[in-house]
N, C-alpha and C positions, 0 to 999 in steps of 0.2 A: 290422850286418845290418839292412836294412829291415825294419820294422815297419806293418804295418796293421791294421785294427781296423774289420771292421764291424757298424755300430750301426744302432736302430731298427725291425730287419727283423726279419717272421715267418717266424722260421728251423722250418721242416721238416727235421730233421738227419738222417731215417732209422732214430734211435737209438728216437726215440717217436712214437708215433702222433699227435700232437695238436701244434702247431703251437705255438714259444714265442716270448717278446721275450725272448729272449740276443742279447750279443755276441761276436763270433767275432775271436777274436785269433790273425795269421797273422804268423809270421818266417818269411823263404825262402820254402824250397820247403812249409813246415809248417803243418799249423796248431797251436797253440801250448796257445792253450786256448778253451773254450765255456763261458759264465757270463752270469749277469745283468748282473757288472760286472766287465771284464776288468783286469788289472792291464799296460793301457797305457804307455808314454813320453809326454816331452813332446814326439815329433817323429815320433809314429807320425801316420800316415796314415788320414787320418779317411774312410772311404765312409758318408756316409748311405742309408741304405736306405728309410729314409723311410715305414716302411708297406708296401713292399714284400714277397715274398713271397721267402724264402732258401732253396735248396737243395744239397745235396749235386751235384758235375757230373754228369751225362746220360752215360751211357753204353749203346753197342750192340754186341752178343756177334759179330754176324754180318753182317758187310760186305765191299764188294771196293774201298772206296774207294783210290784209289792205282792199287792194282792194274788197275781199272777207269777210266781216267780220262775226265773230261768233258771236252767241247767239243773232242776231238780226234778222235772216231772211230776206225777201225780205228789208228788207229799208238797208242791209248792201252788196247787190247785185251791184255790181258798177266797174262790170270786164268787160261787155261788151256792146259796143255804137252800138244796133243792128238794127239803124235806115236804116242804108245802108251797102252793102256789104266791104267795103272797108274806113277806117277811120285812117288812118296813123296822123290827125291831136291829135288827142287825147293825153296824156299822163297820165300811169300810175300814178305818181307822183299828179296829183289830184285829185285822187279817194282815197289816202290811209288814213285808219283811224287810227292812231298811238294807241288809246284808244283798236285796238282788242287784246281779250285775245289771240289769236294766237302765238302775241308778247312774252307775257309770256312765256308761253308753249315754243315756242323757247328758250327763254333762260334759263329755267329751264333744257333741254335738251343739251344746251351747244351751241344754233346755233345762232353765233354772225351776219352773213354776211345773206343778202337774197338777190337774186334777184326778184324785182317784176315785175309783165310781165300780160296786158291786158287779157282777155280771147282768146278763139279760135273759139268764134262764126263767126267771119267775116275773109275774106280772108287776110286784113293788120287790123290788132289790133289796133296799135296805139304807142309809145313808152313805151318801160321800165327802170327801173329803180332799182340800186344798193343799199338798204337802212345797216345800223344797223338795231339791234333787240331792241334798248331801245333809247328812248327818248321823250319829250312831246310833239314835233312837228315832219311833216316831213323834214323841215326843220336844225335839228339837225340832223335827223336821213342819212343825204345823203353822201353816199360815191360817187357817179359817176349818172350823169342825163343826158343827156337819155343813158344807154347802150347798147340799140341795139332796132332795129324798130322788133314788131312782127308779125307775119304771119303766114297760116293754112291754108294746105289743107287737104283733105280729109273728113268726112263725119259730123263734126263741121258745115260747111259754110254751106255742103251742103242741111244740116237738116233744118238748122235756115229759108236759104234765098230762098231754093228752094221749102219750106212748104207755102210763100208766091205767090209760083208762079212767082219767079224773080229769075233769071239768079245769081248764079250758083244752076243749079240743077244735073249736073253730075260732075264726075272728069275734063271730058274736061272744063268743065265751069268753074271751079275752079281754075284750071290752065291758062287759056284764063284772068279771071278776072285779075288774077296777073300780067300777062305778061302785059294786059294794062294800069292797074296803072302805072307800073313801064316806059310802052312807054311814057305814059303822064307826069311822071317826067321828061325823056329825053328831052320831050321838053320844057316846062317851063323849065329847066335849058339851053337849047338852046338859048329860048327868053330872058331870061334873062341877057346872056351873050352880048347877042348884045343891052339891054334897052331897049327892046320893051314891058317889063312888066309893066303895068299900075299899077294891083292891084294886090298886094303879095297872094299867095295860101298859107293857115299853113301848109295842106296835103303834098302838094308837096313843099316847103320849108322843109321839118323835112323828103320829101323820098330824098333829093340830098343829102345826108350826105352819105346815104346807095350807092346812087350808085359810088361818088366819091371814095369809099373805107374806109371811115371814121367811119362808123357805120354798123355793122352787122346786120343781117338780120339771127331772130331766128325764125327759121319756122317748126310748130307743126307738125310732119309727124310719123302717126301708122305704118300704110302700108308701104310693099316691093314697089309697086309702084309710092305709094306717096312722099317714100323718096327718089327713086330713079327721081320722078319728082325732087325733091328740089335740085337735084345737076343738072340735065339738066339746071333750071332755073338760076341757080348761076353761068353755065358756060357760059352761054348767055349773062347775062348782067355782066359778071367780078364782082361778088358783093361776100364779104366775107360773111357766112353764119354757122349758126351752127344747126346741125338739132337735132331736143328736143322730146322726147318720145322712138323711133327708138325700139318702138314695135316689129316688123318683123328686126330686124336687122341682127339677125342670119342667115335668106335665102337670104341673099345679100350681107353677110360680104365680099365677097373678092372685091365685088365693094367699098363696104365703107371705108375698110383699103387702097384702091386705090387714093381714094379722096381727102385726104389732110384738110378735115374737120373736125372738134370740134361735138361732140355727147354728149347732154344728154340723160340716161337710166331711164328711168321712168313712171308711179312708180308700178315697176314689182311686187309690196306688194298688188295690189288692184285686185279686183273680175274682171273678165272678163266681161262687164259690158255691151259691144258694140263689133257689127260683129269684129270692127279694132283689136279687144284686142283674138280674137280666136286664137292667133297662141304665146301669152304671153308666154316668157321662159324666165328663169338665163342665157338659154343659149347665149340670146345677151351678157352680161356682162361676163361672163366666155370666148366667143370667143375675145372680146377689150382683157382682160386681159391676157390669153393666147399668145394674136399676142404680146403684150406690148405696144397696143395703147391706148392713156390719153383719160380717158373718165368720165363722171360724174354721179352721180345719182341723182335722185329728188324724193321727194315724191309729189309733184304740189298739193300743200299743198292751200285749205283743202281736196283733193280727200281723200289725208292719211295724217293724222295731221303730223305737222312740228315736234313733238317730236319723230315720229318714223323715221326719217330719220336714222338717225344711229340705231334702229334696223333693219331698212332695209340693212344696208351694214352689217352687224349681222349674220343676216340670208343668206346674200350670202357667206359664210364662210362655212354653209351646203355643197356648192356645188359643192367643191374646189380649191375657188379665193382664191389667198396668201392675210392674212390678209392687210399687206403693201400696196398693191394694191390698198385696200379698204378703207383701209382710206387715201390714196391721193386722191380717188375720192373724197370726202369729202373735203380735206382739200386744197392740192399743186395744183392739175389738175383741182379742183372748179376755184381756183383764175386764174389759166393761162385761163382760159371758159369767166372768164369775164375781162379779161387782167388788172388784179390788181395784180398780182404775186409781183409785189415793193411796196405792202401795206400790203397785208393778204396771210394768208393760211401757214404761215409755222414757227416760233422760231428762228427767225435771227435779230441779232443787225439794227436796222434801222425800221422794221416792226411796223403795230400800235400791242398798246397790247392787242391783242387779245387771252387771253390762258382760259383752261377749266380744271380744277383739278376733275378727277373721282375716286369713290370708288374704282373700280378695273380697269382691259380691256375695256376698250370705247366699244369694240364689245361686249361682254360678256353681256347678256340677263338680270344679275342681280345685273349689275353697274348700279351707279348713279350719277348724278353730283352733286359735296362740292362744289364748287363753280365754279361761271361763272364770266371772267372780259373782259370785252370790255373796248376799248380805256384807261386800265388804270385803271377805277372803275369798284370794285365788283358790277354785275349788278344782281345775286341770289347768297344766303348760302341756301345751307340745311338746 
């Protein structure tokens, strides 16, 4: 089995806060071990890192890449089934197009891990899914399928379904709509238990996971109201949830650090675009970090391309989040988001080999990535 071994570099592992000279020793898909001085072969494969700066791979909780694809336009449109308000049977995982340059661009920026996640035109998405950044199928590319069912309220559903003149056309309908999907799963899992089910539903098949407690429920919420709907609704039906965007999260923080839920911050890089977006601040992400509660960023990529992600946490450096902070959102607190923490996100013996060798500071506006290795193989050089 190949062996490599890289040496020189100020490895940032995730594990500790302060930057050290070890050497990272990777077999496979693995890494093997982290030490000052690894117990190499004589035919391991030597990367100098040279001074360089070594990280854990980059990862983004909340994306449509795939799903979304570039440089084709509408025929690469394939994030949202807006046939009806509610589509939980759907999964991301067959919409994605492994061929988009998105892929690239991720990994030329270092971002090994994605989550992909339906659109937010309907009030349940459909399932998502945990890819790599490199591979020729999706099929290779899958770390975790489905990881969590998605969902959205606020002014997404209400634009799409209520421009039809069907129900949801306000908040309450939006929130009404969910609550009865989610009734209608209770019961199909009812009928079910007792074998009264003739004919299987896929919808409601792939929503009993979410309510059993098995699979989270990632729901798009801008608004103080909206987000504060999304924990009403999670505490009604006991279902695990992580709320993604958390736009206004600032005017609601001490409800949210109450919670006991998982937040994505995103993507506070982009133009105010939409009523929901008038109240955009760092000061969501500065209040998480501040209290010391794990929280992630996204850039919900294509809004803002997958390569700015880490200058998005870059620029929250401006506004004074402790570096450390920021990039565990990226890296440790990404993987705990999507409960892969015993695979990704950090420089520890046992993990895949996910590591990113950059010019300088990962944060630093005029670093670059020397290379990028998932599972093991260099996947970009400079």
């Amino acid at each position: 089995m190949k062996q490599t071994v890289i040496t020189n570099g100020k490895v940032w592992s995730g594990v500790k806060t302060e930057v050290e000279s070890v050497e990272i020793l990777i077999e496979g898909h693995q890494i093997i071990d982290v030490a000052k001085k690894v117990n190499r072969r004589e035919d391991s494969i030597i990367i100098d890192a040279n001074g360089s700066w070594v990280t854990p791979g980059i990862i983004d909780v909340h994306t449509h890449l795939g799903v979304y694809a570039q440089d084709v336009g509408k025929a690469g449109h394939d994030f949202n089934e807006i046939t009806k308000p509610c589509t939980p049977e759907v999964r991301a995982i067959d919409g994605i197009d492994p061929s988009d340059s998105g892929f690239f661009d991720a990994r030329k920026a270092g971002v090994t891990t994605v989550q992909v996640l339906p659109g937010s035109a309907n009030v349940i998405g459909g399932e998502t899914c945990v890819i790599k950044t490199t591979g020729r199928s999706v099929d290779e590319m899958i770390v975790k399928a489905p990881s969590a069912m998605k969902a959205a309220l606020g002014e997404n559903p209400k634009s799409v379904h209520g421009a039809k003149g069907k129900m949801p056309v306000t908040r309450m309908g939006v929130a009404a709509v969910l609550r009865q999907e989610l009734m209608h799963a209770q019961d199909y899992g009812d009928r079910k238990a007792k074998g009264e089910v003739s004919m299987r539903d896929l919808g409601m098949e792939q929503l009993l996971p979410v309510l059993k407690g098995e699979l989270p429920m990632r729901i798009h919420a801008h608004r103080a109201d909206d987000i504060l709907t999304a924990i009403r609704i999670a505490k009604e039906f006991s279902i695990e949830i992580t709320i993604e965007h958390v736009t206004e999260g600032h005017l609601v923080e001490k409800e949210l650090l109450e919670s006991d839920f998982r937040f994505t911050i995103g993507p506070t890089f982009s133009a105010r675009s939409k009523q929901e977006l008038a109240n955009k601040s760092w000061d969501t992400v500065k209040g998480f970090a501040n209290a010391g509660v794990p929280f992630t960023i996204t850039t919900d990529h294509p809004v803002i391309p997958i390569e700015h992600l880490v200058t998005t946490a870059g620029y929250a450096r401006k506004h004074g989040i402790d570096e450390h902070t920021l990039l565990k959102a990226i890296t440790v607190y990404a993987a705990e988001h999507l409960h892969l923490e015993h695979r990704v996100g950090s420089i520890e013996s046992g993990k895949e080999a996910d590591v990113v060798i950059w010019s300088g500071h990962p944060l630093a506006i005029d670093t670059v990535v020397e290379q990028t290795i998932i599972n093991g193989e260099a996947v970009y050089t400079r």
